[in-house]
PAZA-420505 format. One line per 2 residues: number of its first residue (from 1); their letters; for each residue x, y, z of N, C-alpha, C. Coordinates in steps of 0.1 Angstrom, whole numbers, plus 5000, padded with zeros to 4 digits. Example, Ala and Ser with C-alpha at 12.3 -4.5 7.8 and 13.67 -1.06 7.14 Angstrom:
! PAZA-420505
1) AS) 5132/4943/5078/5123/4955/5078/5132/4967/5078 ~ 5128/4978/5071/5137/4989/5071/5129/5000/5079
END
This chain:
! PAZA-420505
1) XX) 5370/3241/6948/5377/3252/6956/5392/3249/6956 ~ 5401/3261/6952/5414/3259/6953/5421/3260/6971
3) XX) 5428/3246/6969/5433/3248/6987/5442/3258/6986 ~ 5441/3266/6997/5450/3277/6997/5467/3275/6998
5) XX) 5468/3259/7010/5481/3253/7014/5494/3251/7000 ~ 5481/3248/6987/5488/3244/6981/5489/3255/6970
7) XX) 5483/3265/6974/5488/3277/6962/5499/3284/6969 ~ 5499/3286/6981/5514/3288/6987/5522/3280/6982
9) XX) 5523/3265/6981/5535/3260/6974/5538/3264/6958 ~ 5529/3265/6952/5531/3277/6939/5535/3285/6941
11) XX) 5530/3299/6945/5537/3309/6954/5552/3306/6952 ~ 5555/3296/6960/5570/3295/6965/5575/3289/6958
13) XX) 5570/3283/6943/5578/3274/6937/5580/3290/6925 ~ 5573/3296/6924/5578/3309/6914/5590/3313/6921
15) XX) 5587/3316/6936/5599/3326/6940/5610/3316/6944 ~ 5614/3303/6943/5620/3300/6949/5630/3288/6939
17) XX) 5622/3287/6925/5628/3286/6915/5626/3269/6913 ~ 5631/3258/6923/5626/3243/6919/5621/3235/6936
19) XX) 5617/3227/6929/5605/3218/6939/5617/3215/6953 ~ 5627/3211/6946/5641/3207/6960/5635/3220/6975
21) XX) 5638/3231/6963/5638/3249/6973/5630/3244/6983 ~ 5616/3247/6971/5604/3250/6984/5600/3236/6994
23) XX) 5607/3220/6988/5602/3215/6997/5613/3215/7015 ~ 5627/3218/7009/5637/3227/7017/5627/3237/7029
25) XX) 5623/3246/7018/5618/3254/7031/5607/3251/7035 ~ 5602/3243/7033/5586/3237/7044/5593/3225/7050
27) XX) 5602/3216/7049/5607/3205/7059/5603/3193/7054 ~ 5591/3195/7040/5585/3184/7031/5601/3176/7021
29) XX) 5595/3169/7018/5601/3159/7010/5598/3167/6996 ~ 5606/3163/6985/5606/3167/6971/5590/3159/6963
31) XX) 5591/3148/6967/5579/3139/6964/5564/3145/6964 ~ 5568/3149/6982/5549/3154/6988/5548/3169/6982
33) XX) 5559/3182/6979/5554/3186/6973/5551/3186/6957 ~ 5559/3178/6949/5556/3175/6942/5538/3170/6936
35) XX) 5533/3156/6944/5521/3155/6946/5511/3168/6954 ~ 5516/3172/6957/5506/3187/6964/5504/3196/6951
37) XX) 5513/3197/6941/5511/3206/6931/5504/3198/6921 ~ 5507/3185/6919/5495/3183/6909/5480/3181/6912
39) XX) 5482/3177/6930/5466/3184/6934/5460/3197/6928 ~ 5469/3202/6930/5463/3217/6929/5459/3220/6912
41) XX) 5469/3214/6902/5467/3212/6891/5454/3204/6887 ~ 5452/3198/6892/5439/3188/6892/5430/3195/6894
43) XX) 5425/3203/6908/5419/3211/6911/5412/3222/6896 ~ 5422/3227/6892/5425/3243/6886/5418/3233/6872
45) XX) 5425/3222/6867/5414/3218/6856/5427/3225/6840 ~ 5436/3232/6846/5443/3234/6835/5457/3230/6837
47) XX) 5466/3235/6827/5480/3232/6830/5489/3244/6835 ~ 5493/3241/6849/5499/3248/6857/5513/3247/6856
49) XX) 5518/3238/6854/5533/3236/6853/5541/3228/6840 ~ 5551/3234/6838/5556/3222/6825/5572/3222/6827
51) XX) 5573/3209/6820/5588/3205/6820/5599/3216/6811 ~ 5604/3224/6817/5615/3227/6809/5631/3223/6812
53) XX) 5637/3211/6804/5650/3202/6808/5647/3196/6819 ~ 5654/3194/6830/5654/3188/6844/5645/3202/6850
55) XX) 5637/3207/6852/5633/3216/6857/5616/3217/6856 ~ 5609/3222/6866/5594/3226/6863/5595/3238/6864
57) XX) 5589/3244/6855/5587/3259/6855/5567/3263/6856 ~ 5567/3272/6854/5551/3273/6858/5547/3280/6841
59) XX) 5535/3275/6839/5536/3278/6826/5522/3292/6827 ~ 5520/3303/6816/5519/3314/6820/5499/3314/6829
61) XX) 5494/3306/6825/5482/3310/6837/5485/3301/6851 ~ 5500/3292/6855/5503/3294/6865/5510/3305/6874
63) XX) 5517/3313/6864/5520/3325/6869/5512/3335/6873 ~ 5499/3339/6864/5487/3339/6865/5480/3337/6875
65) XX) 5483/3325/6876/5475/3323/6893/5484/3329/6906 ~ 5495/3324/6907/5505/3330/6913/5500/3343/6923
67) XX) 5505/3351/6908/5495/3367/6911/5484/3370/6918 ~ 5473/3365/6917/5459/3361/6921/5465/3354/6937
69) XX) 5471/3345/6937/5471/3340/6950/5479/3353/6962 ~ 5489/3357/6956/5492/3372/6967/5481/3385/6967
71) XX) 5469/3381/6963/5458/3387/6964/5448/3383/6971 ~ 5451/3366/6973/5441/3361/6978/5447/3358/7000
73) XX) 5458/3357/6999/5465/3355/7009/5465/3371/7017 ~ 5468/3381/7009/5462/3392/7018/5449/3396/7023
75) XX) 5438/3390/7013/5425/3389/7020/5429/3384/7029 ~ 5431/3371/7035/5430/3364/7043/5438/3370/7053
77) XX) 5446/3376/7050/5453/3389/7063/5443/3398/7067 ~ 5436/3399/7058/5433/3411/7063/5416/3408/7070
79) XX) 5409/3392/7065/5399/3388/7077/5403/3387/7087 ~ 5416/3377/7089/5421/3375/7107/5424/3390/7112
81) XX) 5430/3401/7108/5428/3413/7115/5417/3418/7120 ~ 5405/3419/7112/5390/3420/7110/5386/3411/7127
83) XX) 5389/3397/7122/5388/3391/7138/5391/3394/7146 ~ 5404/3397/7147/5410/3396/7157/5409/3415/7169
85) XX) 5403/3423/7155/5403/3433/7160/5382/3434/7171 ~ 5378/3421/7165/5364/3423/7169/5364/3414/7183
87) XX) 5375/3404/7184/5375/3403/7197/5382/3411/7212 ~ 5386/3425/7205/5387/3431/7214/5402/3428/7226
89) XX) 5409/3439/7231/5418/3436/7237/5432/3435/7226 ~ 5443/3432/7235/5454/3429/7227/5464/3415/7237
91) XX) 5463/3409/7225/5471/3391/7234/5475/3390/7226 ~ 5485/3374/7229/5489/3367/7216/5503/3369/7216
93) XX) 5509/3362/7207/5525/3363/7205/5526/3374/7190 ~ 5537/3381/7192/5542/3388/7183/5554/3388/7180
95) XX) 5560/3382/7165/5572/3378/7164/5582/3385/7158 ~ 5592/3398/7167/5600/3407/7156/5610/3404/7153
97) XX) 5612/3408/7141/5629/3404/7137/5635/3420/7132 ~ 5650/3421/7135/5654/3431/7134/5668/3430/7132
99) XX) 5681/3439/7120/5690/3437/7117/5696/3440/7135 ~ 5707/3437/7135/5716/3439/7150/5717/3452/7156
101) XX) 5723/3458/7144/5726/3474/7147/5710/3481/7150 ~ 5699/3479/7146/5684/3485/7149/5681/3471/7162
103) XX) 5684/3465/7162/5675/3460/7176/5684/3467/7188 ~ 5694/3476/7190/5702/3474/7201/5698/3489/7202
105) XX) 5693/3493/7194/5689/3514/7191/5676/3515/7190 ~ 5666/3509/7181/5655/3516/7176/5641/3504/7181
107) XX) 5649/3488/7183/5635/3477/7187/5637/3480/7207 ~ 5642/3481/7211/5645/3481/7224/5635/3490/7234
109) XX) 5635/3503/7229/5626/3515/7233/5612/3511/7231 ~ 5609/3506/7216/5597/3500/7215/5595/3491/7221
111) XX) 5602/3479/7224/5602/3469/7232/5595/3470/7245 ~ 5603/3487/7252/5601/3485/7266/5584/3490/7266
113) XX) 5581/3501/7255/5569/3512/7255/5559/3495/7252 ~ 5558/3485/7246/5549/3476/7244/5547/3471/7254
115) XX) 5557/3466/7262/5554/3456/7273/5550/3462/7286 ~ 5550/3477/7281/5543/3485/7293/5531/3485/7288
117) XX) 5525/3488/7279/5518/3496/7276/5505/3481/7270 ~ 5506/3471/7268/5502/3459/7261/5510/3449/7272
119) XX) 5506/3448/7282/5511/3436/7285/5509/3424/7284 ~ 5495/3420/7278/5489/3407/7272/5501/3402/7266
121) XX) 5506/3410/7253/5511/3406/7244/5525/3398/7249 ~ 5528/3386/7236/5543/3379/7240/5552/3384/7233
123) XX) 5561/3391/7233/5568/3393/7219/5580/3386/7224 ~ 5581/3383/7211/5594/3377/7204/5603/3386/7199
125) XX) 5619/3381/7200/5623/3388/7190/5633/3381/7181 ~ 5640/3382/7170/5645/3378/7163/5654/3382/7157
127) XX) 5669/3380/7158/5681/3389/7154/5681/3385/7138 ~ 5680/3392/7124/5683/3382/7112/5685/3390/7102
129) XX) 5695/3390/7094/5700/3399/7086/5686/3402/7075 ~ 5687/3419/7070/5674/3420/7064/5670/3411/7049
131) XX) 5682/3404/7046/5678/3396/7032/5667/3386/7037 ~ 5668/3381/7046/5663/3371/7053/5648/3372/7056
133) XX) 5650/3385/7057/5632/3388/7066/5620/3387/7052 ~ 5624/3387/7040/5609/3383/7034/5600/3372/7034
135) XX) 5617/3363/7035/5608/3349/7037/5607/3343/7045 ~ 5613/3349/7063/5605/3344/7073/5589/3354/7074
137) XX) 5588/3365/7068/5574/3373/7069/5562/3363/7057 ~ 5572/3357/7050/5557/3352/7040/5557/3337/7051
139) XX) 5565/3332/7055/5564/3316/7058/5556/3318/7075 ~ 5556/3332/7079/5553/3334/7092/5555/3328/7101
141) XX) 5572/3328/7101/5578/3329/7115/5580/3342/7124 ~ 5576/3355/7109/5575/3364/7118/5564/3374/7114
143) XX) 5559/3383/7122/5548/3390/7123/5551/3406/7115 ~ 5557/3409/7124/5567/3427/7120/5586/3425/7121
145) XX) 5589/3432/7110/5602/3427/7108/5609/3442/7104 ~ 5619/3447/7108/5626/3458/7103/5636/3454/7089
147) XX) 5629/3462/7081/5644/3459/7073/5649/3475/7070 ~ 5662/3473/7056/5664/3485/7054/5671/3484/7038
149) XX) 5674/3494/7036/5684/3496/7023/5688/3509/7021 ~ 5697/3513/7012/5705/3522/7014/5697/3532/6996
151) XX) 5698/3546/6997/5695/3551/6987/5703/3551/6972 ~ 5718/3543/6970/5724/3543/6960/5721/3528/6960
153) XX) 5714/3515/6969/5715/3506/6966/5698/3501/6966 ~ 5689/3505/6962/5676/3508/6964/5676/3486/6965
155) XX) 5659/3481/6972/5660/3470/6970/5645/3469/6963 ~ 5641/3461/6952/5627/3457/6953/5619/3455/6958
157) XX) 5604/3463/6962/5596/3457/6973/5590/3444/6967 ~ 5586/3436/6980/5582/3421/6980/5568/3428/6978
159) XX) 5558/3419/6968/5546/3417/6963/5540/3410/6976 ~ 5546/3405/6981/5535/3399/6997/5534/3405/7008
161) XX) 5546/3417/7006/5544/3425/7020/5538/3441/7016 ~ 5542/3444/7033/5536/3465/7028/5546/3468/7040
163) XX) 5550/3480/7041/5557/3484/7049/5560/3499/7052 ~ 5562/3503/7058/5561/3514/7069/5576/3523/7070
165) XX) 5575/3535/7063/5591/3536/7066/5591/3547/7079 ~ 5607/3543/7085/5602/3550/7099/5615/3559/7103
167) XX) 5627/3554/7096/5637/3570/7097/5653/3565/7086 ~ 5654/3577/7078/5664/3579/7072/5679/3580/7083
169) XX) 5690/3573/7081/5701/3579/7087/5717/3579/7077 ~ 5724/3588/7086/5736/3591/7077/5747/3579/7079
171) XX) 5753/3581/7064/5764/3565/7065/5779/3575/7065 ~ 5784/3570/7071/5797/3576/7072/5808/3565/7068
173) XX) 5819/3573/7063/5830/3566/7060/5838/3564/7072 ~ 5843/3553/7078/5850/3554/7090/5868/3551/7091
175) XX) 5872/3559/7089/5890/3564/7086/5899/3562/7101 ~ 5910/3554/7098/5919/3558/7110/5920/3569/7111
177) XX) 5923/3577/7125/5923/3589/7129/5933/3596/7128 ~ 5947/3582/7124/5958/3593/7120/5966/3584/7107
179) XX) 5967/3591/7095/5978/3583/7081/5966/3591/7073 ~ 5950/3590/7074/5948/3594/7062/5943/3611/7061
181) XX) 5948/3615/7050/5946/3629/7046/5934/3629/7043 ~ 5923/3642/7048/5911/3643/7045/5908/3660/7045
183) XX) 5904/3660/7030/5897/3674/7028/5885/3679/7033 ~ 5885/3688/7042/5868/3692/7048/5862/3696/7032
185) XX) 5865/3698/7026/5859/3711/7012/5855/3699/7000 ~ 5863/3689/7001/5864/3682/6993/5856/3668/6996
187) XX) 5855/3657/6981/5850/3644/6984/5854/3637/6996 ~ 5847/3633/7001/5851/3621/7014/5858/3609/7008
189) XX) 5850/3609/6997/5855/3594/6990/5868/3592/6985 ~ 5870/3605/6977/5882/3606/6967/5893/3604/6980
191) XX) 5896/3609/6993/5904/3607/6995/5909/3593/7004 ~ 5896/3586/7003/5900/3570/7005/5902/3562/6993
193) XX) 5904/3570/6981/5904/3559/6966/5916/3549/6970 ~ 5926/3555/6974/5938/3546/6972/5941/3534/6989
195) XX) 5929/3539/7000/5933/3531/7010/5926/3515/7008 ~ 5933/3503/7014/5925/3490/7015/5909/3494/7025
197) XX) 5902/3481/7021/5887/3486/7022/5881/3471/7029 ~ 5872/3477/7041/5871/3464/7052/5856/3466/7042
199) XX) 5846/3454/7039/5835/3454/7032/5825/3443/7041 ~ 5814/3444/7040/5807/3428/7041/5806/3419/7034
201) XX) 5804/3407/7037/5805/3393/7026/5796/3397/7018 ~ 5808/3390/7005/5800/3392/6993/5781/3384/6994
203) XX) 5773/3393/6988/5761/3389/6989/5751/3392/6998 ~ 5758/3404/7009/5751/3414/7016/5750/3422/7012
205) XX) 5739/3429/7016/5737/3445/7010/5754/3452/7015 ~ 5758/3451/7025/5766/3461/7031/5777/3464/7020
207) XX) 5776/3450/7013/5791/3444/7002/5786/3456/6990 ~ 5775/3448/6987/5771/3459/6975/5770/3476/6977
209) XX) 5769/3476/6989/5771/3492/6992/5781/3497/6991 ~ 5795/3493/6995/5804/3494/6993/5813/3500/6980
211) XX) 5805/3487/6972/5809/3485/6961/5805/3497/6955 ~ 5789/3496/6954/5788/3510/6945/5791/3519/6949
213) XX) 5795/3528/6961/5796/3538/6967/5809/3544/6957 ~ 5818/3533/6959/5826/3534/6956/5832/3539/6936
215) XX) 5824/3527/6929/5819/3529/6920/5811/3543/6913 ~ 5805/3546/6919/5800/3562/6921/5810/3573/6927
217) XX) 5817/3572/6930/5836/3582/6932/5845/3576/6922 ~ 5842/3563/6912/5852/3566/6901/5860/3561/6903
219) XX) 5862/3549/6914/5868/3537/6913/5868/3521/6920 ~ 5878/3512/6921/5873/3502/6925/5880/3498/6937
221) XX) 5877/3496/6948/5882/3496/6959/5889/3483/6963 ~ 5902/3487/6965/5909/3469/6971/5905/3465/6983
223) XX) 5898/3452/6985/5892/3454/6998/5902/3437/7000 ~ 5905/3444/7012/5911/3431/7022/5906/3426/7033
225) XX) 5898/3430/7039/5888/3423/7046/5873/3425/7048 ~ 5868/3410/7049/5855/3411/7055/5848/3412/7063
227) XX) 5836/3422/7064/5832/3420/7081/5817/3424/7082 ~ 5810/3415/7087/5797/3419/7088/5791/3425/7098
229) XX) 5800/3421/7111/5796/3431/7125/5804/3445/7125 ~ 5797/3457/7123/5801/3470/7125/5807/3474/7133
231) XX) 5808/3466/7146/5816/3470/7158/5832/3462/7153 ~ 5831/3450/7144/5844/3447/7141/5855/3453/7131
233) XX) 5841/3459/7121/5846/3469/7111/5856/3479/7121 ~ 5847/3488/7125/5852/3501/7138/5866/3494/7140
235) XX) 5866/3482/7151/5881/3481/7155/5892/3476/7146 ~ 5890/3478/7132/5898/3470/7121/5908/3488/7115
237) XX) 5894/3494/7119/5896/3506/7111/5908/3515/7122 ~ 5900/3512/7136/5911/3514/7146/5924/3514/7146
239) XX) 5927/3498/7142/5941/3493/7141/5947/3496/7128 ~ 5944/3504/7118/5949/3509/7109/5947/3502/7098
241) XX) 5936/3489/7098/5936/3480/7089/5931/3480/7076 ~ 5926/3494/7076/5916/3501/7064/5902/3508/7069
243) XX) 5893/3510/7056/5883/3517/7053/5871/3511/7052 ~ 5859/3518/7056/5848/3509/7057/5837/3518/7060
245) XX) 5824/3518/7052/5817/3525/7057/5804/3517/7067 ~ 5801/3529/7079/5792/3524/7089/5782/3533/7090
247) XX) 5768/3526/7087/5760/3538/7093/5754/3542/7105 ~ 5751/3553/7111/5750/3555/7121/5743/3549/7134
249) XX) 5733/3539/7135/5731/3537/7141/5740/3528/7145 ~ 5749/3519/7139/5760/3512/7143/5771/3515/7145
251) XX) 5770/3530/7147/5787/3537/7151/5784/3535/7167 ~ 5774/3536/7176/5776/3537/7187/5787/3543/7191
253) XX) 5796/3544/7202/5805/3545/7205/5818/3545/7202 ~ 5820/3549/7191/5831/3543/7183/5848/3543/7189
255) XX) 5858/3530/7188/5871/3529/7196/5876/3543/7189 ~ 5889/3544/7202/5896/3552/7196/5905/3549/7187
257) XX) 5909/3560/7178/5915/3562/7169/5909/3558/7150 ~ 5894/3558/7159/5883/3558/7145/5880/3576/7143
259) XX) 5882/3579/7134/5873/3593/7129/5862/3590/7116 ~ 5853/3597/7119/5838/3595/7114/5835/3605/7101
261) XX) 5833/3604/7092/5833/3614/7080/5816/3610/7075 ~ 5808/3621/7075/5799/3618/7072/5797/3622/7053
263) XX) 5792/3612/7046/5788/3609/7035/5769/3617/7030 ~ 5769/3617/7019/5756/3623/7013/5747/3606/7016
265) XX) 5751/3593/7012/5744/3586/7011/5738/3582/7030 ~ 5723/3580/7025/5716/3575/7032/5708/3564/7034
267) XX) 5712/3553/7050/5704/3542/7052/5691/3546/7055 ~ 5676/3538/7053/5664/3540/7050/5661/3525/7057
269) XX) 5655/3525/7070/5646/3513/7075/5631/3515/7074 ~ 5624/3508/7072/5610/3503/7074/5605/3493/7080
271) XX) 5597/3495/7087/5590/3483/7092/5578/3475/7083 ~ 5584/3465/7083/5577/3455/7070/5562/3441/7077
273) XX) 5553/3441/7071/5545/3428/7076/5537/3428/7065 ~ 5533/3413/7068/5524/3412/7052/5517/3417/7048
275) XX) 5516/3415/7038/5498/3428/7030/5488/3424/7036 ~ 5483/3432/7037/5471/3428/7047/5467/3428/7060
277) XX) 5480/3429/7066/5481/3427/7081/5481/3438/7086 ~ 5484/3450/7084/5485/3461/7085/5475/3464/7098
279) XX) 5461/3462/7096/5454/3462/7107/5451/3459/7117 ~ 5457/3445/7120/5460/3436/7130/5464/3442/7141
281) XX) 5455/3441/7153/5459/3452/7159/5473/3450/7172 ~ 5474/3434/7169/5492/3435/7181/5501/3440/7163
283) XX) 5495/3443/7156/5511/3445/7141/5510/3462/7145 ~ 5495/3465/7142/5497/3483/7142/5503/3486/7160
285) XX) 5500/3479/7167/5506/3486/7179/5522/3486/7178 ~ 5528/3473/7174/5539/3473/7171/5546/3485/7165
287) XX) 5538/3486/7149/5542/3493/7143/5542/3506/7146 ~ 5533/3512/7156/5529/3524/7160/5544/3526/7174
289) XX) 5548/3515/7183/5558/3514/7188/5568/3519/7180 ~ 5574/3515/7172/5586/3516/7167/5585/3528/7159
291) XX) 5573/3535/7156/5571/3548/7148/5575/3559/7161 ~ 5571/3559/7168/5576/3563/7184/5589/3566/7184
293) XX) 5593/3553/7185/5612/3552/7190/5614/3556/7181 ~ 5615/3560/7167/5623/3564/7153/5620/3580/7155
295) XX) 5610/3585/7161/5607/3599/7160/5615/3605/7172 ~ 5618/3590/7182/5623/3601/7195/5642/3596/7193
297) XX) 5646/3597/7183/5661/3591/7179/5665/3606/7171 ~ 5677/3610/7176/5685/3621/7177/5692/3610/7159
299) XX) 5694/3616/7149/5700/3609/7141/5702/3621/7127 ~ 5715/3619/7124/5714/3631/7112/5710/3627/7099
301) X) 5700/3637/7096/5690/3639/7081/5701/3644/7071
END
């Protein structure tokens, strides 16, 4: 019988590229997982892994297995649901994570409707940018996790999760209110081609959105600053310091001397949890929460 512990560490040595990574993210030594994979090799009776240069790569019926094991790990989501739904009741801890700008709008309402409505339950919450959330949902530090992406910057779905989409919103370009010329009739974009451009750090979605948005109006944006909090964006754009797009649930209140130009492109969140879990009944109440607050959110389509 294959240990399951150690087909996760396969698992995570495909997505995570070398033994350093995955023993990194379990807190193990290079060594123990190392010896955990040739258990499992041992086990399996074939060859699972091979040397290519300084590197182990998985050789193709370890990839093979791989596959099979995010099949085999959703069953197993989806017995403990099974249990957990036959013991009746709702307890337990529930762990959400949510980008900043959705936990302060869209986890909060749900927040309050759960702890009314399920008070057994413990939730957690967890502030953590959405790149982040696949691999605390596979390592399960978290339970239900919001993420998002944008329609010109689509992202791959994770093979371990399933997810829930729960509301489209508008991205706006956000312009000092007085220097730049803006056509009602005309592109939004074209008439920031020539202004400096506030972006997020390279290797955020927000960066990449930027980037293409931009790219897609036909040119390349000089960007002089970076900023990953929306609210800092806003006051950059205030002080005349350039251009930056924010989407709406993070315009809140915007300072003065921001004006808001709404764009065609659209932000897209879903609520994400592993395959399998779906039925668990503190994930679907969650999820049924936050389907709630997204339906009762005033936001432009």
């Amino acid at each position: 019988m294959l240990d399951v512990r150690r087909l996760r560490l396969l698992r995570d040595l495909a997505r995570l590229g070398t033994i350093a990574a995955v023993a990194e993210a379990y807190t193990y030594t290079p060594s123990a997982v190392s010896q955990q994979l040739a258990a499992l090799q041992r086990e399996a009776g074939v060859a699972l892994l091979e040397r290519v240069g300084r590197r182990v790569a998985l050789t193709p019926t370890g990839e093979a297995l791989v596959r099979q094991t995010e099949v085999v790990l959703a069953a197993l989501e989806t017995a403990e649901a099974t249990l957990a739904a036959a013991r009746g009741g709702l307890s337990g801890t529930v762990r959400i994570g949510a980008y900043p700008s959705a936990v302060r709008t869209l986890l909060l309402p749900a927040l309050v409707a759960l702890a009314r409505d399920q008070p057994a339950l413990d939730l957690m919450v967890t502030e953590l940018d959405p790149v982040a959330v696949p691999a605390a949902l596979r390592d399960r530090r978290l339970d239900v996790a919001l993420v998002h992406d944008y329609d010109i910057v689509p992202v791959e779905p994770d093979p371990a999760l399933d997810s829930t989409p729960l509301l489209d919103e508008t991205v706006f370009i956000a312009i000092p209110a007085a220097g730049t010329e803006h056509d009602p009739a005309g592109d939004p974009m074209q008439s920031v081609r020539d202004e400096d451009w506030i972006v997020g750090s390279q290797g955020t979605l927000c960066h990449s959105l930027a980037l293409h948005a931009c790219e897609l109006a036909g040119f390349h944006p000089t960007v002089r600053h970076h900023a990953d909090d929306f609210a800092t964006m806003l006051a950059l754009v205030a002080s005349g310091r350039g251009v930056g797009l924010v989407p709406q649930l993070a315009v809140g209140q915007p300072p003065t001397g921001v004006r808001l130009v709404p764009l065609t492109i659209k932000r897209r969140t879903r609520v994400a949890y592993r395959k399998g879990s779906g039925d668990h009944p503190a994930v679907a109440a969650s999820v049924a929460a936050l389907r709630t607050a997204a339906s009762n959110m005033q936001v432009c389509q």
